[in-house]
C-alpha positions in Angstrom: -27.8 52.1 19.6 -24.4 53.2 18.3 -22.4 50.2 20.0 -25.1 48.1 18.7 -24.7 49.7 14.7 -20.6 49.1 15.2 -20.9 45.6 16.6 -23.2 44.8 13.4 -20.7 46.7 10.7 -17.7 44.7 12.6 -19.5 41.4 12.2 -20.8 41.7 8.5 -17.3 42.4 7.7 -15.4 39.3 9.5 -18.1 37.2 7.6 -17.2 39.2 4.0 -13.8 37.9 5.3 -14.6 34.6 5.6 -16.9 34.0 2.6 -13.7 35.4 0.3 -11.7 33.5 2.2 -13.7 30.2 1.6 -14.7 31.0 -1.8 -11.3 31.5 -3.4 -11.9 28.7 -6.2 -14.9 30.2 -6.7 -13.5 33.6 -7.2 -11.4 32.5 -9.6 -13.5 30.5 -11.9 -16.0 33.7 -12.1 -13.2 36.0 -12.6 -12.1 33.9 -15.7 -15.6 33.1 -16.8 -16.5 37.0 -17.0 -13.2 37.9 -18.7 -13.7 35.7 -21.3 -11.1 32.7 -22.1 -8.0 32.8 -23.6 -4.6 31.0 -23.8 -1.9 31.5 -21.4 2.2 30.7 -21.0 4.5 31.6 -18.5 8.3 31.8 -19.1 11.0 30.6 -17.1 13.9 32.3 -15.5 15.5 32.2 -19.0 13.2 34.7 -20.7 11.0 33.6 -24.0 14.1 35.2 -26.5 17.3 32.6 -24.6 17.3 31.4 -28.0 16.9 27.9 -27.1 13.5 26.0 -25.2 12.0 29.1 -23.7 11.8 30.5 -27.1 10.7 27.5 -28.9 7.5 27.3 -26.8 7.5 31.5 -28.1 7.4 30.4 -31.4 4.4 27.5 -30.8 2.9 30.4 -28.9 3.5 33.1 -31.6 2.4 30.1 -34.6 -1.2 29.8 -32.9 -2.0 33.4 -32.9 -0.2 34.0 -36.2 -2.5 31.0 -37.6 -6.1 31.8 -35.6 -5.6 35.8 -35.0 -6.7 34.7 -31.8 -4.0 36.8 -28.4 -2.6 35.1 -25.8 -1.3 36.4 -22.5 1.9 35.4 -21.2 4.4 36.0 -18.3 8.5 35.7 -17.6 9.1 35.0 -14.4 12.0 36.7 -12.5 12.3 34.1 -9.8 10.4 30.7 -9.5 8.8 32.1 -6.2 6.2 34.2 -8.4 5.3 31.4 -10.2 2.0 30.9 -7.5 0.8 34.4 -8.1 1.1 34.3 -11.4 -0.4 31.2 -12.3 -3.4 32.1 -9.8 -3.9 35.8 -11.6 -3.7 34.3 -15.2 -6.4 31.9 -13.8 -8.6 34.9 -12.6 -7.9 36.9 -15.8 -9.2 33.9 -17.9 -5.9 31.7 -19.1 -7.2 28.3 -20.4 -4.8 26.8 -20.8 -2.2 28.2 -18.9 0.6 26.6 -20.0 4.0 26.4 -17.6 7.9 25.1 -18.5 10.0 23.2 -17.1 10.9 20.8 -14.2 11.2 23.7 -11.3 7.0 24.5 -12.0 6.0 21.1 -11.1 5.5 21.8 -7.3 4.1 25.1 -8.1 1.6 24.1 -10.5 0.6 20.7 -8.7 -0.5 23.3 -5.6 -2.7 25.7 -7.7 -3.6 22.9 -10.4 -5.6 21.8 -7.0 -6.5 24.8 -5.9 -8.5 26.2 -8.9 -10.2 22.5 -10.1 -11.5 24.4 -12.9 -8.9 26.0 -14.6 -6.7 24.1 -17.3 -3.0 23.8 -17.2 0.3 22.1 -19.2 3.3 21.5 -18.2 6.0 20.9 -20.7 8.8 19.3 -19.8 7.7 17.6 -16.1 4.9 15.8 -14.8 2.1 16.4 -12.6 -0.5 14.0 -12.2 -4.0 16.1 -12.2 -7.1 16.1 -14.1 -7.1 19.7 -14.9 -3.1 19.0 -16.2 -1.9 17.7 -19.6 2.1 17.0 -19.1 3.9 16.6 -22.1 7.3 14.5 -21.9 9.8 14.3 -24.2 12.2 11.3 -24.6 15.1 13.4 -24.4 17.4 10.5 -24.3 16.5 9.6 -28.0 17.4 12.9 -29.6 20.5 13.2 -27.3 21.8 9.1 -28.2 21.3 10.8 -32.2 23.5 13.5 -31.3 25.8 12.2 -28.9 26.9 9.1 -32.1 27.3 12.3 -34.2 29.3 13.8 -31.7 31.6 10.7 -31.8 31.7 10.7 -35.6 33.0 13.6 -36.2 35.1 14.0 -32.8 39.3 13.6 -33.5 40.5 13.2 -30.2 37.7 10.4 -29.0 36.8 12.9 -26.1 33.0 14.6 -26.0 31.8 17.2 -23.9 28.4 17.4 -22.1 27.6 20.8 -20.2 24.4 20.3 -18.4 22.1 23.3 -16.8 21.2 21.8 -13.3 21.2 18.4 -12.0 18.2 17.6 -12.2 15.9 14.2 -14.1 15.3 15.5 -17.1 19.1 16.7 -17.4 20.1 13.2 -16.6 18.4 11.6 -19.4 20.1 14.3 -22.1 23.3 13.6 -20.7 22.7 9.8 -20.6 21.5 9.3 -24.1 24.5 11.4 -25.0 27.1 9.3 -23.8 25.5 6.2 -24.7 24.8 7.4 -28.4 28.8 8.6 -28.6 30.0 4.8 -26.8 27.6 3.2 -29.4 30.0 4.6 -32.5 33.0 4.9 -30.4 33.0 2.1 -27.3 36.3 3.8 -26.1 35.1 7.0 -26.3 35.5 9.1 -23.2 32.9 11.8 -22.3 33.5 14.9 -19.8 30.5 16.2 -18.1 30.0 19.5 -16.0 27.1 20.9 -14.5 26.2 24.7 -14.5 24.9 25.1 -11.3 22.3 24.3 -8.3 19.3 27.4 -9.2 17.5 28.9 -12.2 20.5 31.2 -13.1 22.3 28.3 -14.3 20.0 28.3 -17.5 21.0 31.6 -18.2 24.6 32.3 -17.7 26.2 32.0 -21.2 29.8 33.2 -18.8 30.2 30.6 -17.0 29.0 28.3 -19.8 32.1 29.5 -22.1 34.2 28.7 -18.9 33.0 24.8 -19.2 33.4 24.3 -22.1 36.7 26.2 -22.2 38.2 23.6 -19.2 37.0 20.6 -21.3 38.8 21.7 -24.2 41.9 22.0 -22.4 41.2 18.4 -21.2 40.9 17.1 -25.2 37.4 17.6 -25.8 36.6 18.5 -29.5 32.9 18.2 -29.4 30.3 19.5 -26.9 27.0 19.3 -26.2 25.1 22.1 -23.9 21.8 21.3 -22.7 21.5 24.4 -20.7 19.1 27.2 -22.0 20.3 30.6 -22.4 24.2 29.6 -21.1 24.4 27.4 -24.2 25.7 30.7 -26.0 28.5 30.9 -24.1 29.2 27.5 -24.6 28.8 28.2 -28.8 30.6 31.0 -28.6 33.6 29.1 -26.8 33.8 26.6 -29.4 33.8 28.9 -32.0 37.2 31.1 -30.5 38.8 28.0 -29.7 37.9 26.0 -33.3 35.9 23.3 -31.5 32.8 22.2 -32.8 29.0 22.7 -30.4 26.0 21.2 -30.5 23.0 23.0 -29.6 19.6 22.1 -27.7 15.9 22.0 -27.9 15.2 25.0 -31.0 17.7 24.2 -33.9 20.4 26.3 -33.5 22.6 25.8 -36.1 22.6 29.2 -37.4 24.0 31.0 -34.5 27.5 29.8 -35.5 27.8 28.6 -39.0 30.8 26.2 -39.2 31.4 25.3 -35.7 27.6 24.0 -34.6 27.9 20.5 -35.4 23.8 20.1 -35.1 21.3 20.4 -32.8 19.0 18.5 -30.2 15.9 19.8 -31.0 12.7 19.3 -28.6 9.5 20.3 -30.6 8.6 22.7 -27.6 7.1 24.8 -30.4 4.4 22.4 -31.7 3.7 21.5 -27.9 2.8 24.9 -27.3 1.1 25.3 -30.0 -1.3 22.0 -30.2 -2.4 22.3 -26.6 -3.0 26.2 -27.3 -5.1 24.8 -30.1 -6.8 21.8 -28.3 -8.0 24.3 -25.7 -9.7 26.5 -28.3 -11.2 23.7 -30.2 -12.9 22.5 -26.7 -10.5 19.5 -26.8 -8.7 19.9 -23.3 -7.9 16.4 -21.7 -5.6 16.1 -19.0 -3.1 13.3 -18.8 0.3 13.0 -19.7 2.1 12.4 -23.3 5.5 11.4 -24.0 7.2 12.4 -27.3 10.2 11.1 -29.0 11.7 10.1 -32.4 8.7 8.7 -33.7 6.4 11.3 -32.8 8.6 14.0 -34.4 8.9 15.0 -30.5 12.9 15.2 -31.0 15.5 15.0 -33.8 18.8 16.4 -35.2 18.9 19.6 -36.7 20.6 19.1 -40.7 20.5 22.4 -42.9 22.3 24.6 -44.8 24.1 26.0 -41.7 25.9 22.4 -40.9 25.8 20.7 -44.3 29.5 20.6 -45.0 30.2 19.7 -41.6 27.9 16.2 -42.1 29.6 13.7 -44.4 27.4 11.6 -46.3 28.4 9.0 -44.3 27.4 10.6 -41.2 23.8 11.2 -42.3 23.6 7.5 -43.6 24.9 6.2 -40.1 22.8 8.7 -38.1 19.2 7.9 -39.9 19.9 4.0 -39.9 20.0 5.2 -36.0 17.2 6.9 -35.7 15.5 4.2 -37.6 16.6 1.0 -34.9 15.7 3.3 -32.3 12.3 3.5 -33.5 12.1 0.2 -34.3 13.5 -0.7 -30.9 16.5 -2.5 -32.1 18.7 -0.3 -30.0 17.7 0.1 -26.5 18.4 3.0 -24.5 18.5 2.7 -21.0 17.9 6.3 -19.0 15.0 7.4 -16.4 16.8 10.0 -15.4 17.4 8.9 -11.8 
């Protein structure tokens, strides 16, 4: 009788196995529908304060709850191997959307965005092609061409700087627009280019970014661009000691250095955030994929009170007349980021 009462314990738990084992999805999707749903974001390696896209997509984040009262949970990521854990947990604890940043999430979220059919997801920044994923684009090129024939304008030596993160697509297309924006003022203008590094510490190692952009200012450059999260401060604060001007990326960034931060690229990360936060809310999900550039406010050049006397009126009448054939399609500007 005893074995008979053990053989029946041991078999009612392999089947509890199984059956959690199976039902994973289902898990999941009961988890979130008893917790009640609410929006989600998960930071990169950079942190959500790295002053640059991390905390633009903060300040979409912090604009929705500022504007509905409504919380949201969210998540930094140490290393981009928690990103499965965490996106599956936020799942069970509710997240709708759960938003994620960045090219190095792609593979991460495409695995989970399977896994858990109904849970919502965005990726800024990269693509993957599900129906539970929106993936927002931006044409990084445009912003960067804008920048990069500012760049041009106000450089005296005719060489530009470019310091990108990784080497990776969506780097390519800022560094591409870049140059072709500066050879579209200056067609013998020369641009130096240097890479951070090959993992995610390269968005967030300002040390090494002030060593970059200290070796292209030995080599002539007078103007540089960094499109390389939290390192860009090193790179600002380089070009500040050595009287060189910087441009800055994705939040406008001007005011970190008054007088040496010729503009900025900025990527509206922030009202990214923020509208898919509220298209969640408002039942208006849709997956698919949405690319924004100059005409779509997506990108622009940063112009306030921090860089004003370093634009010439000239500059600013050149520069919009820019923006405006580029939205018109009069100049064509030919990066894919391969």
């Amino acid at each position: 009788m005893k074995k008979n009462i053990l053989l029946l314990s041991a078999f009612a738990a392999l089947t509890l196995a199984a059956c959690g084992a199976k039902d994973k999805n289902k898990d999941a999707a009961s988890d979130a529908k008893a917790e009640g749903r609410r929006p989600a974001i998960i930071f990169d390696a950079g942190g959500k304060f790295d002053k640059s896209f991390n905390e633009s997509a903060y300040n979409g984040a912090e604009a929705f709850k500022k504007e509905t009262g409504k919380s949201y949970m969210d998540f930094e990521l140490k290393n981009p191997t928690e990103l499965e854990g965490v996106l599956r947990k936020m799942a069970q604890r509710g997240g709708d959307p759960i938003v994620t940043l960045g090219f190095n999430s792609s593979e991460a979220l495409g695995k989970i965005a399977k896994e858990l059919p109904k849970s919502n997801f965005v990726l800024v920044d990269s693509e993957v092609k599900e129906p539970n994923v929106k993936s927002i684009l931006f044409r990084e090129e445009e912003g960067s061409f804008v920048v990069g024939a500012l760049a041009a304008m106000k450089s005296a030596s005719g060489k530009v700087g470019f310091i990108g993160g990784m080497d990776i697509p969506v780097i390519r297309k800022f560094s591409c627009g870049f140059e072709q924006g500066a050879k579209y003022v200056n067609p013998k203008a020369e641009v130096i280019a240097s890479t951070v590094g090959t993992t995610g510490e390269a968005w967030n190692n300002p040390t090494k970014g002030g060593e970059l952009a200290k070796a292209q200012f030995d080599r002539g450059v007078d103007v540089v661009f960094a499109a390389a999260g939290g390192t860009g401060n090193g790179v600002y604060q380089a070009a500040k000691d050595n009287k060189k001007f910087a441009i800055g990326v994705d939040s406008n960034q001007n005011h970190l250095f008054p007088g040496t931060m010729l503009t900025s690229m900025v990527k509206r990360v922030d009202v990214a955030v923020k509208k898919a936060f509220t298209d969640a809310a408002s039942g208006q999900f849709a997956g698919g994929t949405v690319s924004l550039g100059l005409a779509e406010n997506g990108v622009d050049w940063a112009d306030d009170e921090n860089n004003k006397s370093l634009i010439t009126a000239d500059m600013r009448t050149k520069v919009t007349q820019i923006k405006k054939d580029i939205v018109d399609g009069k100049i064509k500007i030919a990066c894919d980021g391969k």
